[in-house]
Residue frames relative to the residue before (quaternion, step in Angstrom):
aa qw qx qy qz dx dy dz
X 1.0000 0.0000 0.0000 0.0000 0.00 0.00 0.00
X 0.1819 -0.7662 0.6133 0.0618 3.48 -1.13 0.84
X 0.3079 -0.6676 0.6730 0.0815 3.12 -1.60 1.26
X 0.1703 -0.6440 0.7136 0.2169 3.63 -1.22 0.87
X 0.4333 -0.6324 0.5819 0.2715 2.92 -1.71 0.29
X 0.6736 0.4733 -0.3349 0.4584 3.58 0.49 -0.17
X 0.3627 -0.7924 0.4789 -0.1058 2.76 -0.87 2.47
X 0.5697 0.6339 -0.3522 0.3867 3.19 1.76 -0.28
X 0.5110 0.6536 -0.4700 0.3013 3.58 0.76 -0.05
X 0.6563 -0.5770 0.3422 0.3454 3.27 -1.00 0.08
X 0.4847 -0.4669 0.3790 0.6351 3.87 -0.82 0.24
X 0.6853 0.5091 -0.3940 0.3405 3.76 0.19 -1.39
X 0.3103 0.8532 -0.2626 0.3269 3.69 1.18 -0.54
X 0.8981 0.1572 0.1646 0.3763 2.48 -0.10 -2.50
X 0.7539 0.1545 -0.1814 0.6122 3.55 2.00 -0.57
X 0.6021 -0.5504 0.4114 0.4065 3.15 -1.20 0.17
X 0.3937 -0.6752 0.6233 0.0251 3.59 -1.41 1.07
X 0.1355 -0.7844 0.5947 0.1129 3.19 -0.99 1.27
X 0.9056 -0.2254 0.1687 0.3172 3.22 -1.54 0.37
X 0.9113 -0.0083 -0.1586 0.3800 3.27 1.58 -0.82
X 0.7934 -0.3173 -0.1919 0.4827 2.43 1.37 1.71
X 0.5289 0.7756 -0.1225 0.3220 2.73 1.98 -0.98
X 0.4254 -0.5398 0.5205 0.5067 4.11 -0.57 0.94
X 0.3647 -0.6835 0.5784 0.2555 3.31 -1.61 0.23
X 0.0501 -0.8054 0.5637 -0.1762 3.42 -0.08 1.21
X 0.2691 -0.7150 0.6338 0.1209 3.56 -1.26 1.06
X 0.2988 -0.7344 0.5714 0.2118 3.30 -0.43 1.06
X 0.3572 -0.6985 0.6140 0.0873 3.30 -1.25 1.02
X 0.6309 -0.6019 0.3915 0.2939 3.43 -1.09 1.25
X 0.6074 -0.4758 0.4532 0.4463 3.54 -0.91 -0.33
X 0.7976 0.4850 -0.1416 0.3295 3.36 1.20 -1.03
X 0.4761 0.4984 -0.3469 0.6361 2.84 2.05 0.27
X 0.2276 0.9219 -0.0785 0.3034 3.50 0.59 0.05
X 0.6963 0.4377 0.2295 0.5204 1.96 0.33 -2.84
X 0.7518 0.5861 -0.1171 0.2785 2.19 0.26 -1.93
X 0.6906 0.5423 -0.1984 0.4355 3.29 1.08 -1.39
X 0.7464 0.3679 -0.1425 0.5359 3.70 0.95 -1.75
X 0.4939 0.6528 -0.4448 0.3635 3.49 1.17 0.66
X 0.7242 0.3400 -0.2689 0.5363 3.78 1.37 -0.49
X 0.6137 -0.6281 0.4152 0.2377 3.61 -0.33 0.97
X 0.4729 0.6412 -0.3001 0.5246 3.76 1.41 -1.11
X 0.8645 0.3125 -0.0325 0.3924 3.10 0.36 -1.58
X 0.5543 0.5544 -0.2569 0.5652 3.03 1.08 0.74
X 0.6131 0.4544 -0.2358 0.6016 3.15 1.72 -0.68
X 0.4349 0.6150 -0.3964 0.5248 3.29 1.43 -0.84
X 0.7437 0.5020 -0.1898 0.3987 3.60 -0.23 -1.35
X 0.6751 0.3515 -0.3305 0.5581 3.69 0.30 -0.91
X 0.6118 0.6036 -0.3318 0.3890 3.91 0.72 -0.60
X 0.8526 0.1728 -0.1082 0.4812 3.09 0.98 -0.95
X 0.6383 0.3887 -0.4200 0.5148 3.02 0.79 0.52
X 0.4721 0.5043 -0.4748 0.5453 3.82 1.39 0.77
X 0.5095 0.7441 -0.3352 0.2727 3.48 1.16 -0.93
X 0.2819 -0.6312 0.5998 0.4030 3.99 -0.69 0.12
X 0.9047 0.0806 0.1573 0.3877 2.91 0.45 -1.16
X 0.7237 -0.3644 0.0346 0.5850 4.09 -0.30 0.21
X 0.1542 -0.7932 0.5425 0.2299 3.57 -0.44 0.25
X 0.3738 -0.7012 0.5142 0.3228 3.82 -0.80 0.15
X 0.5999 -0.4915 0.5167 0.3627 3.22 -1.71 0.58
X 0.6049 0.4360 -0.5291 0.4051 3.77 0.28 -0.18
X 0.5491 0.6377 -0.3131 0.4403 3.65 0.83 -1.32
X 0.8342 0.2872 -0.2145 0.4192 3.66 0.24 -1.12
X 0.5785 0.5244 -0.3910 0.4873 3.45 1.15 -0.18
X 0.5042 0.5968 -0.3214 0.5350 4.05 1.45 -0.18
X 0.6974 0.3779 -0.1394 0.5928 3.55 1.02 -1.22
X 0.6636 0.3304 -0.4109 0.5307 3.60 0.34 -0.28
X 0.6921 0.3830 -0.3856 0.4750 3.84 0.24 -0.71
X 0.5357 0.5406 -0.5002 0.4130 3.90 0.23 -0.30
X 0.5847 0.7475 -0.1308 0.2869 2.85 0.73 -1.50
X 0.7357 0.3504 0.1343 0.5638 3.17 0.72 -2.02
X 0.4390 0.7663 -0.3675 0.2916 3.83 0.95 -0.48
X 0.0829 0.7132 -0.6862 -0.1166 3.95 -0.30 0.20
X 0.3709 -0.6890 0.5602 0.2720 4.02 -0.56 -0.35
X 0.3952 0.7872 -0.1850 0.4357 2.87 2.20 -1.31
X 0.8958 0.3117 -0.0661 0.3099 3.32 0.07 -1.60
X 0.4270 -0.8024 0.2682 0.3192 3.24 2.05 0.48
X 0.2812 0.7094 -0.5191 0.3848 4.32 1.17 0.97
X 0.2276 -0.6470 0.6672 0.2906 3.36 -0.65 0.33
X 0.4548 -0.7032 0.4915 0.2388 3.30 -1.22 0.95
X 0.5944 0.2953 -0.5890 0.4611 3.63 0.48 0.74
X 0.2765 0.5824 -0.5243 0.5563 3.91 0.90 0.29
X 0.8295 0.0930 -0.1064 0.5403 3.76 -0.51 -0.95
X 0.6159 0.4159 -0.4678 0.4784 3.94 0.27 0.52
X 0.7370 0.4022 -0.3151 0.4424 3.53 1.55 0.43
X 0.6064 0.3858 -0.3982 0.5700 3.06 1.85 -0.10
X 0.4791 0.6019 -0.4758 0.4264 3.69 1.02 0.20
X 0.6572 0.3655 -0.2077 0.6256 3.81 1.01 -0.91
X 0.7967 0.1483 -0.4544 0.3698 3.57 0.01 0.38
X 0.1817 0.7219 -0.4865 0.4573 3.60 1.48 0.91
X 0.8088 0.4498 -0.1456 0.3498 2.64 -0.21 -2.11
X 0.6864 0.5391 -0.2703 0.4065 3.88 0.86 -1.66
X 0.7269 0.4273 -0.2373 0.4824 3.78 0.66 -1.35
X 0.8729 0.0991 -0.1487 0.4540 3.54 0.56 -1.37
X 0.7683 0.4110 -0.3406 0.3532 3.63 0.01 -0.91
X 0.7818 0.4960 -0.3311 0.1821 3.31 0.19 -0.79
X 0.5934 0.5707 -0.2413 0.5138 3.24 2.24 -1.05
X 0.6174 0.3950 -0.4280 0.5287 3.74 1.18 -0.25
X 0.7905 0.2959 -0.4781 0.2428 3.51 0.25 0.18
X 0.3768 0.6076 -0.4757 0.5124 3.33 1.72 0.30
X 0.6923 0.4636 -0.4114 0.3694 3.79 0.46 -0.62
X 0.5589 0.5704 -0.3015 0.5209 3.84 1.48 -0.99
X 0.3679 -0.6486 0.6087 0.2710 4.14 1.03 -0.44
X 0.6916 0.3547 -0.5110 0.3672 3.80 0.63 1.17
X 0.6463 0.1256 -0.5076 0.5558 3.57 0.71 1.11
X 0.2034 -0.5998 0.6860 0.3581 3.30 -1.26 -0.19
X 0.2624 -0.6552 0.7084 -0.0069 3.93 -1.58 1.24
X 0.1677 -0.7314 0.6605 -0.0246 3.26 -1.47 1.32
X 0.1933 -0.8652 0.4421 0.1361 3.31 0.90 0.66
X 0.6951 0.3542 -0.3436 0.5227 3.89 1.35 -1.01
X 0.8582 0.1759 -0.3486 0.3331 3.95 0.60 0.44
X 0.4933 -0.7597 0.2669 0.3291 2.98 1.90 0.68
X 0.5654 0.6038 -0.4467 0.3409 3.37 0.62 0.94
X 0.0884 -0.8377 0.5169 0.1525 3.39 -0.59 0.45
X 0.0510 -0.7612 0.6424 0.0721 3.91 -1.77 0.47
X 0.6485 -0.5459 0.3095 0.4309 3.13 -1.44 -0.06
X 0.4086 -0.6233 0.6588 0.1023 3.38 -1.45 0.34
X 0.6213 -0.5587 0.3831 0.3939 3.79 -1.52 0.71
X 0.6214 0.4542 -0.4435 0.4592 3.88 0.95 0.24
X 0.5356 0.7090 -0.3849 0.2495 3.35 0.54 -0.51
X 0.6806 0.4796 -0.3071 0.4610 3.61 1.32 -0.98
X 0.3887 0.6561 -0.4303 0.4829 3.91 1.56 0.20
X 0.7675 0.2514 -0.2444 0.5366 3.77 0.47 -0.46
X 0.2360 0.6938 -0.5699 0.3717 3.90 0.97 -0.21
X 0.7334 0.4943 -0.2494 0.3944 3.86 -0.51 -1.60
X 0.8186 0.3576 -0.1756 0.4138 3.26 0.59 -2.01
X 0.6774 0.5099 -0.4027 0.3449 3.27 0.67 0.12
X 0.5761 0.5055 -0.3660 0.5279 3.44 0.98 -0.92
X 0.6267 0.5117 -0.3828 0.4460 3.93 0.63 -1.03
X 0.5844 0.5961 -0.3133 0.4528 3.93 1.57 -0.51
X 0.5774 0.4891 -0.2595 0.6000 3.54 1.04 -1.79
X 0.6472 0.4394 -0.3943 0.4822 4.14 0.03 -0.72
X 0.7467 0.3575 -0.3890 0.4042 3.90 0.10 -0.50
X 0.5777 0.6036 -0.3777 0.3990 3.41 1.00 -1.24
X 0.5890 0.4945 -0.3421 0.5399 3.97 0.96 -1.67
X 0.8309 0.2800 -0.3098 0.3678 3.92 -0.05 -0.54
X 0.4678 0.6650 -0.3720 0.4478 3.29 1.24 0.17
């Protein structure tokens, strides 16, 4: 699968358009979902790319997800966990959400973006970042 870089195309452009006008988008059960906003990774995944202008590499998110996720506390060296974070991301998270159609993965230049599912978890997340802040 190839990623373009050029964000300037149109939506119709970049996905496919159905009959009545509409992006074509597979709606994802409820249990996929779940399933998805259930692994914390993938969620970091998600807030990445959907903060992203534009394509963001797999080295990049594995920098942001491990910063993230650091303790100093717990005595990993952080390229230790910036490698189990990048071979996480490559084997499991990144190919189930390419398979769900909310990132899209270039595996031969390592870069990943969003996909026509991705704007499904948009909502649920900010409505997440809003409880955590009043928490």
């Amino acid at each position: 699968m190839t990623i373009h870089s050029d964000r300037s195309l149109a939506v119709s452009d970049r996905f496919h358009l159905g009959n009545d006008g509409v992006i074509d988008r597979r709606s994802l059960p409820r249990e996929t979902i779940d399933r998805i906003v259930d692994n914390d990774r993938r969620r970091g995944v998600l807030r990445c790319v959907l903060a992203a202008d534009d394509l963001i590499s797999v080295q990049r998110l594995v920098a942001q997800l491990a910063d993230a996720e650091y303790d100093p506390t717990v005595g990993t060296p952080i390229h230790q966990l910036r490698q189990r974070i990048h071979v996480s991301l490559c084997r499991t998270h990144l190919p189930l959400l390419e398979e769900h159609d909310v990132v899209r993965y270039d595996r031969a230049q390592s870069l990943v973006g969003p996909a026509v599912n991705v704007s499904a978890f948009e909502s649920l997340l900010e409505s997440e970042s809003l409880e955590q802040s009043v928490a």
